[in-house]
C-alpha positions as CSV (number, residue, x, y, z in Angstrom):
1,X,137.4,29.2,-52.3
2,X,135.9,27.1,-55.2
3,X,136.9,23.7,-53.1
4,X,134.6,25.5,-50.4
5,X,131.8,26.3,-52.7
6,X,131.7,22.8,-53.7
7,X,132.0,21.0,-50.4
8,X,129.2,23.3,-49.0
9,X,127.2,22.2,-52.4
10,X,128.0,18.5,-51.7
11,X,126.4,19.3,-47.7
12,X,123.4,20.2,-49.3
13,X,123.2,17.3,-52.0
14,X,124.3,14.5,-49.0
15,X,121.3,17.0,-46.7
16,X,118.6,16.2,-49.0
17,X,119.4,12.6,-50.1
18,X,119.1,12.0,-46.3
19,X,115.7,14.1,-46.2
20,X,114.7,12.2,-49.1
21,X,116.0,9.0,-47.8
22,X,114.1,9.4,-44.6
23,X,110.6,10.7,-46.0
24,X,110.7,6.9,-48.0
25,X,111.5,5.1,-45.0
26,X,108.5,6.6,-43.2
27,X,106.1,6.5,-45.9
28,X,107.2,2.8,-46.5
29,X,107.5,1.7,-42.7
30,X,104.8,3.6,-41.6
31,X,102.0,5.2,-44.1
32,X,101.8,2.2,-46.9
33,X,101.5,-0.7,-44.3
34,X,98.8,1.6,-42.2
35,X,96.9,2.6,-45.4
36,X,97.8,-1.5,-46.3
37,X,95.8,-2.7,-43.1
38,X,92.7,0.0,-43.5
39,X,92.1,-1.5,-46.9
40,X,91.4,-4.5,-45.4
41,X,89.6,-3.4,-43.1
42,X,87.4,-1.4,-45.6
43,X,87.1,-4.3,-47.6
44,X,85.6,-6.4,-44.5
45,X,83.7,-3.3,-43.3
46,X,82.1,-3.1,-46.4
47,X,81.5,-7.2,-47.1
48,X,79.8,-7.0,-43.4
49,X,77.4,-4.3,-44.2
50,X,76.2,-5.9,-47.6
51,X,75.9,-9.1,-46.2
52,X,74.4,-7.3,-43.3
53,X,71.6,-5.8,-45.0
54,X,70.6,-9.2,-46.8
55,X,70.4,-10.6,-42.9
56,X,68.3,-8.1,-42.4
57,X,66.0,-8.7,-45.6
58,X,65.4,-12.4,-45.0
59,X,66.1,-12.8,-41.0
60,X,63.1,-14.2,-38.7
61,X,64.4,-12.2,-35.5
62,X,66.6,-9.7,-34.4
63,X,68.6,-11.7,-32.0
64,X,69.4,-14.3,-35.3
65,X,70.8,-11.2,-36.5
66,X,72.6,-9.5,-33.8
67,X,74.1,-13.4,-32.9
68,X,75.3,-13.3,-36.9
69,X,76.9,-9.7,-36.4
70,X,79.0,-10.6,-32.7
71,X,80.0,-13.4,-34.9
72,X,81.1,-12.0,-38.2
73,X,82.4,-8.9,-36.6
74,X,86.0,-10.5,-34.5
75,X,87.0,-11.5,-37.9
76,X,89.0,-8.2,-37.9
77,X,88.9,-7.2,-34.7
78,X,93.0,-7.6,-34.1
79,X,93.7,-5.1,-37.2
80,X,91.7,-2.6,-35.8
81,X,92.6,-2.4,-32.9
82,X,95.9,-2.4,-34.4
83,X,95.2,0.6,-36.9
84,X,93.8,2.3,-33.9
85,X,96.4,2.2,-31.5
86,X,98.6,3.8,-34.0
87,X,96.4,6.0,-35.4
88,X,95.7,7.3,-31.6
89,X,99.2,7.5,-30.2
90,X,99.4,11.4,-31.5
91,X,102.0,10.1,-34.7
92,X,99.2,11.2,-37.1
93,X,97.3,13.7,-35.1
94,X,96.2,15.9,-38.0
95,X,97.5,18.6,-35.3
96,X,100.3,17.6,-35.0
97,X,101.2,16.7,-38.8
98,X,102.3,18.7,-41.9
99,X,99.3,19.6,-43.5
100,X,99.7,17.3,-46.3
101,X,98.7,13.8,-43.5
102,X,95.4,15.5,-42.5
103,X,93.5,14.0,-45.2
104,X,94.8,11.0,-44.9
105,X,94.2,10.6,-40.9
106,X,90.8,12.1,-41.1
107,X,89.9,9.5,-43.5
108,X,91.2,6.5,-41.5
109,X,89.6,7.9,-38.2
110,X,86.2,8.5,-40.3
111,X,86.7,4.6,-41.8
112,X,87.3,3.3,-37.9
113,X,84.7,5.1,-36.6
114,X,82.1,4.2,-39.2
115,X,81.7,0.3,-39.2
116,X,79.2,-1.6,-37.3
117,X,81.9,-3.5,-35.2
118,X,82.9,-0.2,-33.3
119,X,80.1,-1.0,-30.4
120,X,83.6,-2.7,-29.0
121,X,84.5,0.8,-27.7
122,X,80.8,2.5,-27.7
123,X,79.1,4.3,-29.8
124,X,80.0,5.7,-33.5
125,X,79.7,9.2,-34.9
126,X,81.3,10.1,-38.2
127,X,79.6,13.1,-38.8
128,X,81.9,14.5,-41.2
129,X,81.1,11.5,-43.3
130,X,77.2,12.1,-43.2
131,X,77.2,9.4,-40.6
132,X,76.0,10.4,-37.1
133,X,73.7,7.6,-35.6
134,X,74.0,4.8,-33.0
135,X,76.0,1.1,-35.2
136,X,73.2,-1.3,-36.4
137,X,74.6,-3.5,-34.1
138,X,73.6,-1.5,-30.9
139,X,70.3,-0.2,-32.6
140,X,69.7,-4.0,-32.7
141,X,70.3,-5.0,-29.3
142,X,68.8,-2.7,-27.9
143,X,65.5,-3.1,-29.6
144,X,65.7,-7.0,-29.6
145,X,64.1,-7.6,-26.2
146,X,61.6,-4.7,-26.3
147,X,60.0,-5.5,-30.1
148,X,60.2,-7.6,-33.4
149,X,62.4,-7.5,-36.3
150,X,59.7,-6.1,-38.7
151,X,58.8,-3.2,-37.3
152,X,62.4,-1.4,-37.1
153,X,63.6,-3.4,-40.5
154,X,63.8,-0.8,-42.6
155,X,65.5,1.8,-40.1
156,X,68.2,-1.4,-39.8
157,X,68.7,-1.3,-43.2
158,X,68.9,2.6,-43.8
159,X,71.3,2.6,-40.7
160,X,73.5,-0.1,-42.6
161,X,73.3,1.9,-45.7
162,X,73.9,5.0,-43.7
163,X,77.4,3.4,-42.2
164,X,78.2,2.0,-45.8
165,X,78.0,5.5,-47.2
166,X,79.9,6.8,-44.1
167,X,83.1,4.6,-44.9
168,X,83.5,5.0,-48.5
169,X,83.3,8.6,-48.3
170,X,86.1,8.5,-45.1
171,X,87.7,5.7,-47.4
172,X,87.9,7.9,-50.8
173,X,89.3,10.9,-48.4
174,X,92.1,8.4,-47.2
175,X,93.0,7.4,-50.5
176,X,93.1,10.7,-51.7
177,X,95.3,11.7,-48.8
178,X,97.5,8.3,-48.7
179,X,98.3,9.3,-52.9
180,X,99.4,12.8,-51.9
181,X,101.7,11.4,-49.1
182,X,102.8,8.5,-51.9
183,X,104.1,11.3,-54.7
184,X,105.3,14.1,-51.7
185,X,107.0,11.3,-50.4
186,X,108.6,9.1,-52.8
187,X,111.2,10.0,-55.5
188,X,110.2,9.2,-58.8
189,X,111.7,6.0,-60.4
């Protein structure tokens, strides 16, 4: 009976190492290396709308501008579309997660939805984030043929403000969330 007791005991132990096991193996195959690539992305998102916003300041004409922004903006085009593909394909649905990835993914959509460069799929509404205007970039081009720079400068810059804002509250939720998965996820060393 006691060799019972203890082989059922063992069960369990083997059970949860291989739980354990498996929660590490996802949070280091899957979460760190997502939450790795949206830090970069962050970090250019956030480079483009400060430089942006000088542009802005000290261009002549909107269409120097808009030409400096479909430039700058396929620098990271790749890892985006990257982090969205797998963001999209219902792995990290925050319906279809435990409760404790919802954070997380409704940070990273509000970071992917929030940056200027989204006019590659339309337009971008973050309004959980504050955010729920038109990118500068389409603002831009579609005011470029019709009127000047200085009139709309200001509204530019507020929108690129406005987007800035946007992703580092969608960033800090991410964080938040992506330090929640790290200790539910990750045995302690």
């Amino acid at each position: 009976m006691l060799d019972i007791g203890l082989g059922i005991v063992d069960r369990l132990i083997q059970l949860v190492t291989v739980r354990e096991h498996n929660r590490e193996k996802y949070f280091h195959e899957f979460i760190q290396p997502l939450y790795d690539d949206a830090e970069k992305i962050v970090q250019d998102y956030t480079s483009l709308l400060v430089e942006l916003i000088q542009q802005i300041r000290s261009a002549r004409s909107t269409k120097t501008v808009v030409d400096w922004i479909e430039q700058r903006r396929h620098a990271m085009l790749p890892l985006r579309t990257k982090v969205r593909a797998l963001i999209a394909d219902g792995t990290v649905d925050p319906d279809k997660v435990p409760e404790e990835f919802k954070l997380f993914v409704k940070g990273l959509w509000g970071v992917m939805r929030g940056g200027v460069s989204l006019v590659e799929q339309g337009h971008a509404t973050t309004w959980e984030y504050g955010f729920g205007d038109h990118t500068v970039l389409d603002l831009m081009k579609r005011f470029s043929d019709s009127s000047p720079l200085s009139p709309n400068r200001e509204r530019y810059i507020r929108s690129a403000q406005a987007q800035l804002a946007a992703i580092e509250a969608a960033w800090k939720d991410a964080s938040k969330g992506y330090a929640i998965l790290k200790r539910k996820n990750l045995r302690p060393v």
